[in-house]
C-alpha positions in Angstrom: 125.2 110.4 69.1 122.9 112.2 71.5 122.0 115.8 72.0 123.4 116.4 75.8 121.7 119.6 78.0 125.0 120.8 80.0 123.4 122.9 83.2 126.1 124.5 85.7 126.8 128.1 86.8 130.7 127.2 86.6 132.1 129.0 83.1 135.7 126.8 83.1 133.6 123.7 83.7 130.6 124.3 81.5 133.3 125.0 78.5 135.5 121.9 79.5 132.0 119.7 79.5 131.5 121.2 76.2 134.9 120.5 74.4 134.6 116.8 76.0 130.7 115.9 75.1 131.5 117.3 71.4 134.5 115.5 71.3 133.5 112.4 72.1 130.3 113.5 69.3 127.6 114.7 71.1 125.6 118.0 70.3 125.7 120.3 73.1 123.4 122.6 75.1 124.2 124.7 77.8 122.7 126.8 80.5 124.3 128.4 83.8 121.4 128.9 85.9 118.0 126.5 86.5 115.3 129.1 84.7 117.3 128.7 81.3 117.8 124.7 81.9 114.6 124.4 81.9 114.3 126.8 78.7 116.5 124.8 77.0 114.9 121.6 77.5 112.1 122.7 76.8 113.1 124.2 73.4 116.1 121.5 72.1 114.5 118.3 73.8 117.8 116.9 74.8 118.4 112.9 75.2 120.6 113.3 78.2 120.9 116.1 80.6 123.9 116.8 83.4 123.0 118.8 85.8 124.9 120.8 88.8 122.6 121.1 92.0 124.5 124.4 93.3 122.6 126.5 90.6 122.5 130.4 91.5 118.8 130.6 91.1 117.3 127.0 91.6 118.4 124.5 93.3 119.0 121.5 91.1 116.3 119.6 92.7 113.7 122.3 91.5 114.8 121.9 88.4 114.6 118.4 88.5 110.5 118.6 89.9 110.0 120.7 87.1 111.6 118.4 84.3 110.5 115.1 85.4 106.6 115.9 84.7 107.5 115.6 80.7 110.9 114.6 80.9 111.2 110.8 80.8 115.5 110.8 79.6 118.4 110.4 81.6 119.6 113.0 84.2 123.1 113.0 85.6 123.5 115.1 88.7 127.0 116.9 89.3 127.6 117.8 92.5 130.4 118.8 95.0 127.8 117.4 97.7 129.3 114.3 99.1 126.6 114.0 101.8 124.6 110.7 101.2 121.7 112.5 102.2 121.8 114.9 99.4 123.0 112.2 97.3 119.0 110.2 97.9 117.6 113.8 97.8 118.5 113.9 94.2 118.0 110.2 93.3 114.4 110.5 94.8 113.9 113.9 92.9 114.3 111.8 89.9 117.5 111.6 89.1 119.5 109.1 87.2 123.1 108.7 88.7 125.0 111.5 90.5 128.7 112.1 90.2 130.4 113.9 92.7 133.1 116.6 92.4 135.9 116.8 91.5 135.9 114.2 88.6 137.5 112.4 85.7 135.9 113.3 82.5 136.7 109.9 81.2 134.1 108.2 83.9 131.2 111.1 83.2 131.6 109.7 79.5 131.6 106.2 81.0 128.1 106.8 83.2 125.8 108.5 80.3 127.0 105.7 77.9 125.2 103.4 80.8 122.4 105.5 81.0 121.7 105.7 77.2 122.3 101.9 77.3 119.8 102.0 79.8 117.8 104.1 78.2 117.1 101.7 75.0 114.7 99.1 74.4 115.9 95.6 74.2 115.0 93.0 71.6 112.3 90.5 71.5 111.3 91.2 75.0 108.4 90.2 76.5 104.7 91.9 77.5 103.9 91.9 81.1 100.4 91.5 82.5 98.9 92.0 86.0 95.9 93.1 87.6 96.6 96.2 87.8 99.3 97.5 85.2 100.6 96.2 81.8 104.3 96.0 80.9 105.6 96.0 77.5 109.7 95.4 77.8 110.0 96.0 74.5 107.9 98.9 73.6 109.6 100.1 77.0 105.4 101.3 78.4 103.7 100.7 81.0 99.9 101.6 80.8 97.6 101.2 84.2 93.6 101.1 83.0 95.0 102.1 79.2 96.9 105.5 81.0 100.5 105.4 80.3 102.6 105.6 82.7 105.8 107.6 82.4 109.1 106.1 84.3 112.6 107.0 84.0 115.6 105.3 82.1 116.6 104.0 85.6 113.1 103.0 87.0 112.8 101.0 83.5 116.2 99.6 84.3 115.5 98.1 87.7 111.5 97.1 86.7 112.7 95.0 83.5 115.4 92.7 85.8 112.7 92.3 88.2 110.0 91.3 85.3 112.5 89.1 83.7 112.7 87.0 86.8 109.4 86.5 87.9 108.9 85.2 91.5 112.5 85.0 91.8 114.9 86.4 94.3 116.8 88.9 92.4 120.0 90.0 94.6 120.8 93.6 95.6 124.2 93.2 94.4 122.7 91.8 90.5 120.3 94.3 90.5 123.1 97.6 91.2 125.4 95.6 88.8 122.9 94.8 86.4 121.5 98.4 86.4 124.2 101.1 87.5 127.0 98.8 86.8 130.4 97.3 88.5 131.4 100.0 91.4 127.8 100.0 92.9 127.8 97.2 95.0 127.0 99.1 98.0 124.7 101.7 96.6 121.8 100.2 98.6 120.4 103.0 98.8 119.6 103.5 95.0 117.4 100.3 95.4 115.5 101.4 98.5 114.6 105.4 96.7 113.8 103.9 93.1 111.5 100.7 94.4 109.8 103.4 96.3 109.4 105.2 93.5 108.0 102.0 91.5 105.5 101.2 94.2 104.0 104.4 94.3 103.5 104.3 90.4 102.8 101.0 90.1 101.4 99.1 93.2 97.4 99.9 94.1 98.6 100.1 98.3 102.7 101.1 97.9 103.0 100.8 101.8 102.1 97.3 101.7 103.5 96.2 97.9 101.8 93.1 96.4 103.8 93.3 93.2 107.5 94.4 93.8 108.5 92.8 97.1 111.7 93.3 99.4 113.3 90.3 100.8 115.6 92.1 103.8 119.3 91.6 103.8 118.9 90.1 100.5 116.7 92.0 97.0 113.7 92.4 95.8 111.4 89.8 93.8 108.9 90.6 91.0 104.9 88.7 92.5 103.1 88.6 89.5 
């Protein structure tokens, strides 16, 4: 299975993660604090990381801005925040899915299965061309000018169902069900942070998109 980073200040929870991830075959890493999260990433090169945002030194956003430069797995943000506000915060910081607390230890295992499902490459898929950035589904890389350039399990996600469906309407509702799965339906706001994020490392103006397109009320659609 996968090697999982574990980051929270909480001693009962960080042991309960522990006994669960190994349990269900995962090698385990822990920290309590952000300045050894980022230690420990740095040092074990974990698949997966979960990460609490109430750390006592940094706040989890800080240490997602300093893992996301190299970092290109899947981060799972814990958080008692329930605010949606802090929810985007940490989607747009470069998170992967966030999971707020209190919760059952049989959905956490449920979301980083779907993000290391996420995560792999797919068979026989196909290369990508525009004028101004190459995709390679299967190779999971995109290069702009021969520079590669690095996305996220979830950014690689929602670009492949857009690339598979070229000039096509692709529905908010397919694309949240397609990429986070069944109980995101409403999530909206997932697609609004992550196409911005797309646009501004893909498009050549991301204020006015040629490539990744939003049709209001209804999705997105890949222009090649």
């Amino acid at each position: 299975m996968s090697r999982v980073l574990v980051v929270d200040d909480d001693p009962q929870l960080l042991r309960a993660l522990r006994i669960t991830l190994r349990a269900a075959g995962h090698e385990v890493v822990t920290a309590a604090d952000g300045r050894s999260a980022l230690k420990e990433a740095a040092a074990a090169h974990p698949d997966v990381v979960v990460l609490d945002l109430g750390l006592p030194d940094l706040d989890g956003t800080e240490v997602l801005a300093g893992l996301r430069p190299w970092f290109a797995g899947p981060v799972l943000v814990l958080s008692a925040r329930t605010d949606s506000t802090d929810k985007v915060e940490a989607l747009d910081a470069g998170a992967d899915d966030y999971v707020t607390k209190p919760f059952d230890m049989g959905e956490l295992l449920a979301r980083l299965r779907a993000l290391s499902r996420r995560a792999a490459p797919g068979p026989d898929e196909p290369v990508v061309v525009t004028d101004h950035f190459t995709v390679d589904l299967a190779a999971k890389q995109v290069t702009m000018d021969g520079v590669p350039v690095r996305l996220t399990p979830t950014e690689w996600g929602l670009l492949a169902e857009l690339l598979r469906a070229p000039g096509r309407l692709v529905g908010q509702r397919q694309l949240l069900q397609a990429v986070w799965g069944p109980g995101y339906e409403r999530e909206t706001n997932y697609l609004r942070v992550y196409l911005n994020q797309l646009r501004r490392k893909l498009e050549p103006d991301p204020a006015h998109p040629r490539y990744l397109r939003t049709e209001p009320g209804m999705g997105y659609r890949f222009t090649p």
